[in-house]
C-alpha positions in Angstrom: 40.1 -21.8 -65.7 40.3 -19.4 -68.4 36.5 -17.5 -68.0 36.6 -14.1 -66.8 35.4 -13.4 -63.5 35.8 -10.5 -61.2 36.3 -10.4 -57.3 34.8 -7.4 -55.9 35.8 -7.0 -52.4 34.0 -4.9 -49.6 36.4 -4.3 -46.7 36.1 -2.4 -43.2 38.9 -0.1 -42.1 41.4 -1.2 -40.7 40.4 -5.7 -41.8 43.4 -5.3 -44.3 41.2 -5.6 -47.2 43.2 -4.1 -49.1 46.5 -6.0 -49.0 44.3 -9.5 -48.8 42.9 -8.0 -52.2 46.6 -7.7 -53.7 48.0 -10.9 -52.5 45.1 -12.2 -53.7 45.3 -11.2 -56.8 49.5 -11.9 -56.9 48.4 -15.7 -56.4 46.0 -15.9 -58.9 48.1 -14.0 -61.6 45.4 -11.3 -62.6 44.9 -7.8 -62.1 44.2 -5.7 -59.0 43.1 -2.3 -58.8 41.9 -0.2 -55.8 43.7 3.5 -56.1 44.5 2.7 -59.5 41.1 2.8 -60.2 40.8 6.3 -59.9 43.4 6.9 -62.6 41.9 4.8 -65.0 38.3 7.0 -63.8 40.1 10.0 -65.0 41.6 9.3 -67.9 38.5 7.5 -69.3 36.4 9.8 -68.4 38.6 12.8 -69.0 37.9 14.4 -65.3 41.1 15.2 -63.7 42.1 13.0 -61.0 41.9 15.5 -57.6 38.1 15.7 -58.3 37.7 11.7 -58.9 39.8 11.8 -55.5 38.1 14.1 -53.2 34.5 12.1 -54.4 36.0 8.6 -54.2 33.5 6.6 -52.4 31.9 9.8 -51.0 28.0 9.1 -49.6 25.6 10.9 -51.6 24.6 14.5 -51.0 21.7 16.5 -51.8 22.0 18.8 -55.0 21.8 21.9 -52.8 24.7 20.7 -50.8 26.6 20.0 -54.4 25.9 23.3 -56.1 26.9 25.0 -53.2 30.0 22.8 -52.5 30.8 22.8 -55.7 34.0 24.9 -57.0 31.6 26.0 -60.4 28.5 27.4 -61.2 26.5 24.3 -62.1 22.5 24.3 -62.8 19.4 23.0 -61.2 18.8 21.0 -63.6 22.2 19.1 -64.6 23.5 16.6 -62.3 25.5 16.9 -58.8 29.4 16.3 -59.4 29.7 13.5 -57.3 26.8 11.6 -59.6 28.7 12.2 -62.4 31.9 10.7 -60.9 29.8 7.6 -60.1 28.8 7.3 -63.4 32.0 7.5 -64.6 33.2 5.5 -62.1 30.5 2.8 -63.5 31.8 3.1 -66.8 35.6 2.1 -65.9 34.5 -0.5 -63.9 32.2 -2.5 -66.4 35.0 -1.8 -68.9 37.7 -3.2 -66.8 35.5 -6.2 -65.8 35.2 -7.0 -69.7 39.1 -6.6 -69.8 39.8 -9.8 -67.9 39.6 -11.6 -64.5 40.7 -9.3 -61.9 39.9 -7.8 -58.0 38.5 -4.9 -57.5 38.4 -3.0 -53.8 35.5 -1.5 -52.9 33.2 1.7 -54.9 30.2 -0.8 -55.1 32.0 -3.2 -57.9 30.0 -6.3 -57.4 26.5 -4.5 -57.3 27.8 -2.5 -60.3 28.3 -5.8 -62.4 24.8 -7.5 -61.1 24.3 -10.3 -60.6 26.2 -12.3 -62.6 27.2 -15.3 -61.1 31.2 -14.6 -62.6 31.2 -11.9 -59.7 32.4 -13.0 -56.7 31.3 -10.8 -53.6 33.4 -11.0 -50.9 33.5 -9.2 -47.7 36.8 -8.8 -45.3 35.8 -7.4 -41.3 37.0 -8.0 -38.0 36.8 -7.4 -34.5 37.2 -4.0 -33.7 40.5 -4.6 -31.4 42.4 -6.2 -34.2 41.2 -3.4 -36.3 42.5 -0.7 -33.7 45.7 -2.6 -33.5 46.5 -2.6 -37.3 45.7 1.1 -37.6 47.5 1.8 -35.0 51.0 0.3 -36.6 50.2 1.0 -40.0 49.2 4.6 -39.2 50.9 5.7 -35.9 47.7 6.7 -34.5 46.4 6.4 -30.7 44.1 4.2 -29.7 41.4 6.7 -29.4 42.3 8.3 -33.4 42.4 4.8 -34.8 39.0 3.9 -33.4 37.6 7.6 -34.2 39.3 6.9 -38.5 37.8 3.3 -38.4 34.3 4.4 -37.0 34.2 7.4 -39.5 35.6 5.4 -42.5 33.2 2.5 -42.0 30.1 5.1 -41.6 31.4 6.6 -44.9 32.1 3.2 -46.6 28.1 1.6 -45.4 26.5 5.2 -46.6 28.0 5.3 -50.1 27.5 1.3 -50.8 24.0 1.4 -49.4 23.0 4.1 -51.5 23.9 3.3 -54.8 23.4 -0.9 -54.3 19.7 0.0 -54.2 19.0 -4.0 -52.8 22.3 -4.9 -51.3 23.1 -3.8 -47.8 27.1 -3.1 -46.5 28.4 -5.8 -44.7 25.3 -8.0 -44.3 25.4 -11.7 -45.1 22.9 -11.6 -47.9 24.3 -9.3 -50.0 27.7 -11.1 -50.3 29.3 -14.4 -51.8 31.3 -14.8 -48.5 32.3 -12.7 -45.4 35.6 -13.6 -43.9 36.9 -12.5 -40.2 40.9 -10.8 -40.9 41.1 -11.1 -37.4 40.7 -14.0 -36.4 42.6 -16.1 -39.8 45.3 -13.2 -40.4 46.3 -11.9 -43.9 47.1 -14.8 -45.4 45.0 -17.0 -43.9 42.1 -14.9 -45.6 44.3 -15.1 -48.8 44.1 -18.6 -48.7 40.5 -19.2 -47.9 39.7 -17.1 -50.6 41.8 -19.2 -53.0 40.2 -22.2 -52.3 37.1 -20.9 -51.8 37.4 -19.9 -56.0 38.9 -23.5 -56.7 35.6 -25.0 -55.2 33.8 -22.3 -57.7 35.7 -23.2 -60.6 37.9 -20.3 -61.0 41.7 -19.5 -60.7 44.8 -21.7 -61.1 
């Protein structure tokens, strides 16, 4: 099919969201970004890339917190820094989104692009001993740290999506196209759902 469309996938730590994401986007032939979305923030936006980094899919703070976080004076009245990397953030995205098909992980991409029906939500869990497992491996952390990084990450993850998706909630059925269990159909199991899932919508190879 040759319209655009964008998948915009919401992922708990340690679901391998991410690499479903890429190998995803590998089969279909389009782009992918996740980190590399934070350098295309930057340069659009002309921000340096550390700052776009430390707020990357940060929750929400009061403006007290901000000004006094903050590294620089900044004034009641202008807006926190982590608001302004959203906005930015929003920019990039709607411009990559009119670039061509592609998959973008997480910072609220599907609410972002509303609700047109070229977005495909999708949302990648799983149980929380396969996610313990994976973390483990993939970051040589205990049992007890890997649970502590995935309860921690997902808290941060459900704060920042619920506050700036307004109608849509983290992780619930209604506010995605699909949900798909990592753990119990593997990597590419979920890459391949997620292919023919598309075919059935029209879109893809």
């Amino acid at each position: 099919m040759s319209k655009n469309y964008v998948i915009a996938v919401s992922r708990q730590y340690g679901s391998g969201g991410h690499e479903i994401g890429r190998k995803l986007a590998d089969k279909l032939g389009i782009k992918f970004y996740d980190k590399e979305l934070l350098s295309k923030i930057a340069k659009d936006s002309g921000m340096s890339k550390t700052l776009v980094e430390y707020y990357d899919e940060m929750p929400s703070r009061s403006l007290l917190f901000s000004l006094a976080m903050d590294a620089y004076p900044m004034s009641f009245t202008e807006m926190p820094i982590n608001q302004k990397v959203f906005q930015a953030q929003v920019k990039s995205i709607k411009k990559i989104a009119a670039e061509g098909p592609c998959v973008i992980i997480g910072r609220c991409a599907d609410s972002i692009l509303g609700e047109d029906d070229n977005v495909i939500s999708v949302f990648i869990h799983a149980d929380m001993d396969a996610k313990i497992a994976r973390v483990k491996e993939r970051d040589g952390l205990s049992e007890d740290k890997a649970r502590e990084r995935i309860t921690k990450t997902d808290k941060k993850r459900a704060s920042f999506y619920n506050f700036y998706s307004l109608d849509k909630r983290w992780g619930e059925v209604d506010s995605h196209d699909i949900t798909i269990n990592s753990g119990k159909l593997g990597i590419e199991g979920s890459v391949e759902l997620l292919y023919n899932y598309l075919k059935i919508r029209g879109y893809g190879k």
